[in-house]
C-alpha positions as CSV (number, residue, x, y, z in Angstrom):
1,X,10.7,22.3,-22.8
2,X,10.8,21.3,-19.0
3,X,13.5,18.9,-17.8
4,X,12.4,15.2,-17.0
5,X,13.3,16.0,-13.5
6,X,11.1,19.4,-13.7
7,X,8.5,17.0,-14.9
8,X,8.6,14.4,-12.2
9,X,9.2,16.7,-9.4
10,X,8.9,19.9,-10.2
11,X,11.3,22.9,-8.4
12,X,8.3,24.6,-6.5
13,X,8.0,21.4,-4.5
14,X,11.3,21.9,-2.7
15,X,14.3,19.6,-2.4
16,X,12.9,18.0,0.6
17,X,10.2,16.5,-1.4
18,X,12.9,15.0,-4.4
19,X,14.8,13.5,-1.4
20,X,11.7,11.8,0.0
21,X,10.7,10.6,-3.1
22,X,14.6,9.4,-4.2
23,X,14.3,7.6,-1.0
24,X,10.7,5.9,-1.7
25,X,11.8,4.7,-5.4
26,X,15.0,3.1,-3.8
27,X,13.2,1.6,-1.3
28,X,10.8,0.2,-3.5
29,X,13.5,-1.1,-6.0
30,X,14.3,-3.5,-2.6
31,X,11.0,-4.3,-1.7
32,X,10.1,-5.1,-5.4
33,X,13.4,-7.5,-5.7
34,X,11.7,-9.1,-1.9
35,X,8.1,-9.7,-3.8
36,X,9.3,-12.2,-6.3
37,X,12.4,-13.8,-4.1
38,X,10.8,-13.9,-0.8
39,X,8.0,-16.9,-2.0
40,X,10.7,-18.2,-3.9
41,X,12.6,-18.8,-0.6
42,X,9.8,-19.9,0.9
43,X,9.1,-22.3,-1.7
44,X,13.2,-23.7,-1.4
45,X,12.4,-24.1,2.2
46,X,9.2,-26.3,2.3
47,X,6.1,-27.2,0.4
48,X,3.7,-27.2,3.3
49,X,0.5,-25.6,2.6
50,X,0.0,-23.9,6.0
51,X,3.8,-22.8,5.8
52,X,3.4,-21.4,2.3
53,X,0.3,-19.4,3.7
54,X,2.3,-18.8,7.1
55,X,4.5,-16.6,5.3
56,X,1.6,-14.5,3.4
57,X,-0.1,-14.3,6.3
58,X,2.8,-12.2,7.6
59,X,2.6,-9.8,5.2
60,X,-0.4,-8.5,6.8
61,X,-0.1,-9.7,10.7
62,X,2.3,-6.6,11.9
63,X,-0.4,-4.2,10.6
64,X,-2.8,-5.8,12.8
65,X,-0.2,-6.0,16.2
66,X,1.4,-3.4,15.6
67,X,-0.1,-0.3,13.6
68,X,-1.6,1.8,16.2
69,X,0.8,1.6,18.4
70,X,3.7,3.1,15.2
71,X,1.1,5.9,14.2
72,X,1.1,7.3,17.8
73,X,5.0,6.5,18.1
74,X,5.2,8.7,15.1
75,X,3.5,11.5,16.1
76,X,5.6,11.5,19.6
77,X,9.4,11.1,18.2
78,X,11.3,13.2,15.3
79,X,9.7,11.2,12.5
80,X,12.6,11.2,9.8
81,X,14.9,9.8,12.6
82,X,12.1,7.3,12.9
83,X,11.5,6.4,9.3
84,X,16.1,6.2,9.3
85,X,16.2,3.9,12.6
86,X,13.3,1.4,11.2
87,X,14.7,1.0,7.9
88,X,17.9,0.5,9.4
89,X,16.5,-2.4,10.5
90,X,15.5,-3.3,7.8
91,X,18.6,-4.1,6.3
92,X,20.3,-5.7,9.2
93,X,17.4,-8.5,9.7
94,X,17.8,-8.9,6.2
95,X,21.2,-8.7,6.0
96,X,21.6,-11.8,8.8
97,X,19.4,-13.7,6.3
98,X,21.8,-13.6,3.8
99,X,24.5,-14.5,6.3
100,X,21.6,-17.7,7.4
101,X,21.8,-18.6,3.2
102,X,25.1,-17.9,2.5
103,X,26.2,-20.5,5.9
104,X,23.8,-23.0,4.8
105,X,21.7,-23.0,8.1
106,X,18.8,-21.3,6.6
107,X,15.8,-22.9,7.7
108,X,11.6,-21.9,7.1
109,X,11.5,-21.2,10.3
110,X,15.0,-18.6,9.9
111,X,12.3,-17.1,7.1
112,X,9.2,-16.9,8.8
113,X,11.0,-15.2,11.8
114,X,12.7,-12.6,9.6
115,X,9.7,-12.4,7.5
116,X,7.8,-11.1,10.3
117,X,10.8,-9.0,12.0
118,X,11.2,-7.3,9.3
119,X,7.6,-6.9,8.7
120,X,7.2,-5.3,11.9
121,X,10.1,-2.8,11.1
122,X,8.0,-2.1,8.1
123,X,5.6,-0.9,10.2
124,X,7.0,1.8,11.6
125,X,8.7,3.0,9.0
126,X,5.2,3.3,7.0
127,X,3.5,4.8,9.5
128,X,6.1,7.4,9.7
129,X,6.9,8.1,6.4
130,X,3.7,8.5,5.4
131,X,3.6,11.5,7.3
132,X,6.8,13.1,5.8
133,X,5.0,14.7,2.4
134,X,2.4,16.9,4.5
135,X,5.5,18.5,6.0
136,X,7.2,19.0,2.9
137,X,5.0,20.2,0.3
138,X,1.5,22.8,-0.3
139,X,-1.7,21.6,0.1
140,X,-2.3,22.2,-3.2
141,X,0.7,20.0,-4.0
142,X,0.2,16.5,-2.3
143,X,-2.1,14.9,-5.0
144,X,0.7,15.2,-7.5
145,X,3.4,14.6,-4.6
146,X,1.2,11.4,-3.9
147,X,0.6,10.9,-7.6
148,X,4.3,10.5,-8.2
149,X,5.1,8.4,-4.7
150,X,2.6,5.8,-6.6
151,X,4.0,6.2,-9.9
152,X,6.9,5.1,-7.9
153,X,5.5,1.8,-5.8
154,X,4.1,0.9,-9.4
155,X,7.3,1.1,-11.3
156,X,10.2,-0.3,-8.7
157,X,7.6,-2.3,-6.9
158,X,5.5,-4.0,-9.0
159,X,7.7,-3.9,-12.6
160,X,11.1,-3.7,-12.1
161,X,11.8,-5.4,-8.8
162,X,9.8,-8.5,-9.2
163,X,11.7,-9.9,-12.5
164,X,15.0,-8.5,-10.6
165,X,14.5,-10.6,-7.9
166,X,14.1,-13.8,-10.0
167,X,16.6,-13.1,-11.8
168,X,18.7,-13.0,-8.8
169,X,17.6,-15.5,-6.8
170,X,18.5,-17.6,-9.9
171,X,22.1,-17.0,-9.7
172,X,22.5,-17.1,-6.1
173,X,19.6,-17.1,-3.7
174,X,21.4,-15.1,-1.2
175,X,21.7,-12.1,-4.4
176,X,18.6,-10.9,-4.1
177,X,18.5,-10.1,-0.4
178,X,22.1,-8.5,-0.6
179,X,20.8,-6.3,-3.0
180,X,17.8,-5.6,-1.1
181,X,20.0,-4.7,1.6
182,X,21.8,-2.2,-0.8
183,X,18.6,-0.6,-1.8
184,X,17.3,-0.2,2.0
185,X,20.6,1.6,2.8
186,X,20.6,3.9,0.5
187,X,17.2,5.0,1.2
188,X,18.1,5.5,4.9
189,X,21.0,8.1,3.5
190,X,18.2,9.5,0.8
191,X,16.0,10.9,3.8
192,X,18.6,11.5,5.8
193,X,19.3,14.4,3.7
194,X,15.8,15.4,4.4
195,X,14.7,18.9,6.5
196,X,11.2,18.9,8.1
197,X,9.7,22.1,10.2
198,X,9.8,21.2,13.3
199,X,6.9,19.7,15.3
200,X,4.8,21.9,18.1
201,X,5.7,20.5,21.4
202,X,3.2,18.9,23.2
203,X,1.9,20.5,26.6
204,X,2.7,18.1,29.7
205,X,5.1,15.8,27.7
206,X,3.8,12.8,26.2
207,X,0.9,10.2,27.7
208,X,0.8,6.7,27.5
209,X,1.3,5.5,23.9
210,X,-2.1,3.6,24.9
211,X,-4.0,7.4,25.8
212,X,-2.8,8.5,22.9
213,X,-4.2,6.1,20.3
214,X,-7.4,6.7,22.3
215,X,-6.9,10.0,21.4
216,X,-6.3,9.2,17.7
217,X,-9.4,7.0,17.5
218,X,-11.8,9.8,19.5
219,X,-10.6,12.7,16.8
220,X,-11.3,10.2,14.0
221,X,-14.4,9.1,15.0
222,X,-15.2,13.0,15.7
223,X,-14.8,13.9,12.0
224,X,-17.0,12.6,9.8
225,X,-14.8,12.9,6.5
226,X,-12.1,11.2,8.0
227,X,-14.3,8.6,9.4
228,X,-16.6,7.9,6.1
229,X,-13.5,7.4,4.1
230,X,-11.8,4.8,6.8
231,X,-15.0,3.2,6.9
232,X,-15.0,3.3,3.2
233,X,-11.2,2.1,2.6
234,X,-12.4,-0.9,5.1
235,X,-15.7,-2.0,3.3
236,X,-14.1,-1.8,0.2
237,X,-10.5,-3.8,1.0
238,X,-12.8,-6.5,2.1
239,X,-15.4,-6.5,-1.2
240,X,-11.8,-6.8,-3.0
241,X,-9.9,-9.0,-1.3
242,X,-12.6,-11.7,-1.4
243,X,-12.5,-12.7,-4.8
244,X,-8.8,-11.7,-5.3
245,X,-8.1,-14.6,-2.7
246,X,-8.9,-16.7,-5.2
247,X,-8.0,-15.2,-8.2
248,X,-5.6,-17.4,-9.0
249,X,-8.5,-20.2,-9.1
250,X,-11.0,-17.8,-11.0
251,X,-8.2,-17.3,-14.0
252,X,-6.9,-21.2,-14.2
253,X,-10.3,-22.9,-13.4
254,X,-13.1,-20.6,-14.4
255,X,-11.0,-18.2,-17.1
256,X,-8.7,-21.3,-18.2
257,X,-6.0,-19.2,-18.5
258,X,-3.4,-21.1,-17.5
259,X,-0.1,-20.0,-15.0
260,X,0.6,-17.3,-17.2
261,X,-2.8,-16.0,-18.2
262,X,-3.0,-15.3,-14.1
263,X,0.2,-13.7,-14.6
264,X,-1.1,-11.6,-17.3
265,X,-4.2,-10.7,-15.1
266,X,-1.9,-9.4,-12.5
267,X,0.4,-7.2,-14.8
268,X,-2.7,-5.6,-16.4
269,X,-3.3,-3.8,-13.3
270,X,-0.3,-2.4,-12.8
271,X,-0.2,-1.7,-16.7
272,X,-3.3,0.6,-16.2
273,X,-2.3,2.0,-12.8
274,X,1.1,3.3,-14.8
275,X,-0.9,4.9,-17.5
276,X,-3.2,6.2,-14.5
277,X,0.2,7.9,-13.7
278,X,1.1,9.8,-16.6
279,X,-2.6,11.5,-16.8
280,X,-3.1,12.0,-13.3
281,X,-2.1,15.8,-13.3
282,X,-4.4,16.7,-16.6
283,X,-7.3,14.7,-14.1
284,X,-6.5,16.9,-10.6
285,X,-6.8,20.2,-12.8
286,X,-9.6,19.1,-15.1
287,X,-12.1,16.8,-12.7
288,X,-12.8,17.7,-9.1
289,X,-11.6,15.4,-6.5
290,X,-15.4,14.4,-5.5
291,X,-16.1,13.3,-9.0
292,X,-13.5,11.1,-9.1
293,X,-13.9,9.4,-5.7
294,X,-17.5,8.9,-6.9
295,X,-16.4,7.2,-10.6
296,X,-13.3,5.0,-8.8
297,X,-16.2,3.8,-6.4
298,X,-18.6,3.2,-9.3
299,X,-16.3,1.7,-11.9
300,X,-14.9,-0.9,-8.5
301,X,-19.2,-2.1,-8.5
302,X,-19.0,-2.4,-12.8
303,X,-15.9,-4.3,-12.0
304,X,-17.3,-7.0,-10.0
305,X,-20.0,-7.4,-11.9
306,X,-18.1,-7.5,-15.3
307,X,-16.0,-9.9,-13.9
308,X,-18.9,-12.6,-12.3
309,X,-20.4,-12.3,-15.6
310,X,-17.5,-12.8,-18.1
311,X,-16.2,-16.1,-19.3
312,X,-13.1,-14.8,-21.8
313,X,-10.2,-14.0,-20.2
314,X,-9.5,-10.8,-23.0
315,X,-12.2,-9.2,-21.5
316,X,-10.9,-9.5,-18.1
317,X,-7.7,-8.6,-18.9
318,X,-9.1,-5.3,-20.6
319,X,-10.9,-4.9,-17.0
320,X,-7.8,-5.4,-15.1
321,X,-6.3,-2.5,-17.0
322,X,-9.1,-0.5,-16.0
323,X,-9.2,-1.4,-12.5
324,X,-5.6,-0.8,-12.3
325,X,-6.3,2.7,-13.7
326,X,-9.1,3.7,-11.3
327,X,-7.7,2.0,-8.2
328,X,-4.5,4.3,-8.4
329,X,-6.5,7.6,-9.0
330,X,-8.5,6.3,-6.1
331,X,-5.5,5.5,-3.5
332,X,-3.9,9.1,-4.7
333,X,-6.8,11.0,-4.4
334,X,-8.1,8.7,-0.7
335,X,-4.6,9.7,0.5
336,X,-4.4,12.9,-0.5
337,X,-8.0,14.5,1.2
338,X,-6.8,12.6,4.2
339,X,-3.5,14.2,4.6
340,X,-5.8,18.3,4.2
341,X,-8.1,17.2,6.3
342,X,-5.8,15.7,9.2
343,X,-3.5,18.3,11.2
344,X,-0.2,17.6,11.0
345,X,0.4,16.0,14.9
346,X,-1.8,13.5,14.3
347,X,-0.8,12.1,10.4
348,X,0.5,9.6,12.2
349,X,-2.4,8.0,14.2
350,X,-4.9,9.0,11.8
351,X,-2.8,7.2,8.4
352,X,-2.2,4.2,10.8
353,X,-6.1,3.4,11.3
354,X,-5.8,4.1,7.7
355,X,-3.3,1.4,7.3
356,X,-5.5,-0.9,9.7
357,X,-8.8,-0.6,8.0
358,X,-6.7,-1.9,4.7
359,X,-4.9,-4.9,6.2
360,X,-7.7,-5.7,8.4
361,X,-10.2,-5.4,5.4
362,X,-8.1,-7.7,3.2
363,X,-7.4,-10.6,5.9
364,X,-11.6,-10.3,6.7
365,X,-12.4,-10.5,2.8
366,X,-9.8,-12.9,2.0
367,X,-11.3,-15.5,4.5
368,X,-14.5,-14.6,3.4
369,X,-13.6,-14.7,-0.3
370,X,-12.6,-18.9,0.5
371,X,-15.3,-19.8,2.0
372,X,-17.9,-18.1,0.0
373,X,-16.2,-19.3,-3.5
374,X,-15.6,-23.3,-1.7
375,X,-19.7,-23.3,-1.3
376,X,-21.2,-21.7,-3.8
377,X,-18.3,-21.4,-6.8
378,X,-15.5,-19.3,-8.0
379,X,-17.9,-16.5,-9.2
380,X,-19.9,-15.9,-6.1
381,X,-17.0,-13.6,-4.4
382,X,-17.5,-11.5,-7.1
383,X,-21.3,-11.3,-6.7
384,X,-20.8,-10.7,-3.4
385,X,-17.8,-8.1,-4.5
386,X,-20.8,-6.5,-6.4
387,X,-23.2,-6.5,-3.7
388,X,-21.2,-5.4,-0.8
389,X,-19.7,-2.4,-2.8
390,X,-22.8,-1.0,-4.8
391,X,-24.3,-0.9,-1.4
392,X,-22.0,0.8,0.6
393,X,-21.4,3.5,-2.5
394,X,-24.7,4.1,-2.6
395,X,-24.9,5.2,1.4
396,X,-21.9,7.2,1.2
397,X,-22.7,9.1,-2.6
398,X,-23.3,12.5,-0.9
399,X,-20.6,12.2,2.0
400,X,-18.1,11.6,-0.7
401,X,-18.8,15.4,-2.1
402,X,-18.5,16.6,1.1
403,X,-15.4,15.1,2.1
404,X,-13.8,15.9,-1.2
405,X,-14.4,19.4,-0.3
406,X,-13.8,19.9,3.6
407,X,-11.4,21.8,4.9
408,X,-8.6,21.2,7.1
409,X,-10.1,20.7,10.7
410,X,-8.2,21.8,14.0
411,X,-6.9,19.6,16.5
C-alpha cells in the first residue's frame, strides 16, 4: 500500500514539487488564520459601513493596480527569489501590525494601510508562484500538481485557518497575526529549498515592464484558447459574484436562515470542493478535460437557476455542496490547460491577466449584484446569474473542446 505522502505527492513528481506545495499549505495555514481575524480587527477598530467595505474592497484593489505589472516582473527576474522577497514582506508588514496592537496605537487607518501593503505584496508573490509548478513537474502531471495545491487552499485556507484565527484573536488579538507571521516565514524557507531549470535569456535584455505587458496582452489575444478561457473566467466571475454579494441577504432574508444558516451555506462549498479533491485523479484518467469544462459550465447555469427558484434552505445547502464540487474541478482543470498551452517565459503575464479577469469580474458583478437585487429583489442576481452564464456557455460549447485539446503553442 502506497505511503500517505506517495499518495499526496507522489515520488515521480520530484522533490521540487513537495517543497512548493509544503510551502503553499504553510502559507495558506497564515492566510486562513488572516480570513477570520482580519474583519475581526476591522470590526474592533470601527463600525463604519464604508470602512467595513474599505477593507474588502482591498482584497481585490492590488489585483486591479498592480497585476500586470507582477506577471511581466515575473517573467523578467529569478522567480523563486521573487515569490521569497514578496513574502518576506509579507511577514514584516504584518509583523509591524502586531507591534501597532501589541503598543496600543493601532488604529483603522494602521489596518487599512497594512491591509493593502500587504495585499500588494500578495501580488507579486501570486503571480510568481503561480508560475513555479510548470517548471517543476510533466505536462501530464499539473492537473494533479494543481489538484493537490487546491486541496490545499481548501483545507488550511478555508477550514483550518479560519476557526484558528478566532480562536486566536480571542485570546490576544495580536496572536493571530504573530502566528501568521510564523506561517509566512516558514514558507519563505519551504521554497527556498526549491531548484527550478533555469530560464532562456532574453535577446537584447529586458524592455520596458510597460512593452512587455503589451507583449503579454498581443500573444493572448493571438491565441484563441487562451483568450476564450480569459474571456470565459471573466464572464463567469461576474455572473457569480453578483448574487454572492448578497448572499448573505439571500440566506437571512429570503432563505431565513439565520447567521449561522449563511455560515452553513458557506462551509458547504468548501465541503464539496474537499470531496472534489479526493476524486479528482479517478476524474482526470476517466473523463476528458473538455467534458468536464463543459459539465462545470453547465452545472454553474443549473445552479443559478436552482437557486432563484428555491425557497428551503436544505436544498440550497445540498447545491452549495455541489457547486463547491464543480467549481474546484473547474479552477484545477481552467488552470491546468492554461499552464500546456502557455510557454513557460510568459506564465507570468499570461496567469496575471488570468488573475485580472477574476478580480476584475468579481468587483464588476458584485456592484452589479447590489444594484440589481436593491431594484428588483434578492432573487434577480441569480436570474441574471442564469442568464448571463447559459448564454455565454452556449457561444463558447465547441471552443471549450478545442481548447481542452490544443497543444502547447510557441512563443
Amino acid at each position: 500500500m502506497a505511503s500517505l505522502g506517495e499518495i499526496v505527492a507522489p515520488r515521480r513528481m520530484g522533490r521540487g514539487f513537495r517543497w512548493l506545495l509544503a510551502s503553499s499549505w504553510t502559507s495558506n495555514v497564515g492566510d486562513g488564520i488572516a480570513l477570520a481575524a482580519g474583519p475581526l480587527l476591522v470590526a474592533s477598530q470601527t463600525d463604519a459601513p464604508f470602512l467595513v467595505a474599505s477593507a474588502a474592497m482591498l482584497q481585490y484593489l492590488p489585483w486591479l493596480l498592480f497585476g500586470l505589472h507582477a506577471g511581466a516582473i515575473a517573467d523578467r527576474l529569478d522567480r523563486r527569489t521573487l515569490v521569497m522577497v514578496a513574502n518576506g514582506l509579507r511577514a514584516l508588514v504584518v509583523g509591524a501590525l502586531c507591534v501597532f496592537i501589541s503598543t496600543g496605537a493601532v488604529s483603522i487607518g494602521v489596518v487599512l494601510a497594512t491591509m493593502f501593503v500587504y495585499g500588494v505584496a500578495e501580488v507579486f508573490a501570486d503571480s510568481a508562484s503561480s508560475t513555479l509548478l510548470p517548471m517543476l513537474v510533466k505536462h501530464e502531471d499539473l492537473g494533479i500538481g494543481n489538484a493537490r495545491m487546491q486541496g490545499g487552499y481548501l483545507v488550511a485556507n478555508q477550514f483550518a485557518g479560519p476557526p484558528l484565527g478566532a480562536f486566536l484573536f480571542a485570546a490576544g488579538m495580536a496572536w493571530p497575526f504573530a502566528a501568521q507571521v510564523v506561517c509566512v516565514s516558514l514558507a519563505v524557507v519551504l521554497v527556498s529549498r526549491i531548484t527550478l531549470p533555469p530560464l532562456a535569456p532574453r535577446e537584447g535584455g529586458h524592455p520596458p515592464v510597460r512593452r512587455d505587458i503589451r507583449e503579454g496582452l498581443r500573444w493572448i489575444w493571438g491565441n484563441p484558447p487562451v483568450r476564450t478561457l480569459a474571456l470565459v473566467i471573466l464572464v463567469f466571475n461576474v455572473t457569480w459574484a453578483a448574487p454572492w454579494g448578497v448572499l448573505v441577504l439571500y440566506a437571512t432574508e429570503h432563505l431565513r436562515m439565520g447567521a449561522v444558516g449563511y455560515g452553513m451555506l458557506t462551509a458547504a462549498s468548501a465541503v464539496g470542493g474537499l470531496g472534489a479533491t479526493l476524486a479528482f485523479g479517478w476524474l482526470e484518467q476517466h473523463v476528458s478535460f473538455a467534458t468536464l469544462m463543459r459539465a462545470c459550465l453547465s452545472l454553474e447555469v443549473v445552479m443559478h437557476l436552482a437557486l432563484a427558484l428555491t425557497t428551503s434552505g436544505w436544498i440550497a445547502l445540498a447545491i452549495m455542496v455541489v457547486f463547491g464540487a464543480y467549481a474546484f474541478v473547474w479552477a484545477t482543470i481552467s488552470t491546468t490547460v492554461r499552464q500546456r498551452l502557455v510557454p513557460t517565459e510568459l506564465q507570468g503575464r499570461v496567469g496575471s491577466v488570468n488573475m485580472v479577469c477574476v478580480f476584475g469580474g468579481m468587483v464588476v458583478g458584485q456592484a452589479l449584484g447590489g444594484v440589481i437585487a436593491q431594484v428588483w429583489g434578492l432573487t434577480a442576481p441569480w436570474w441574471f446569474a442564469f442568464g448571463g452564464a447559459g448564454l455565454t456557455l452556449v457561444l463558447v460549447w465547441r471552443q471549450l473542446g478545442f481548447i481542452a485539446q490544443t497543444k502547447r503553442a510557441t512563443s
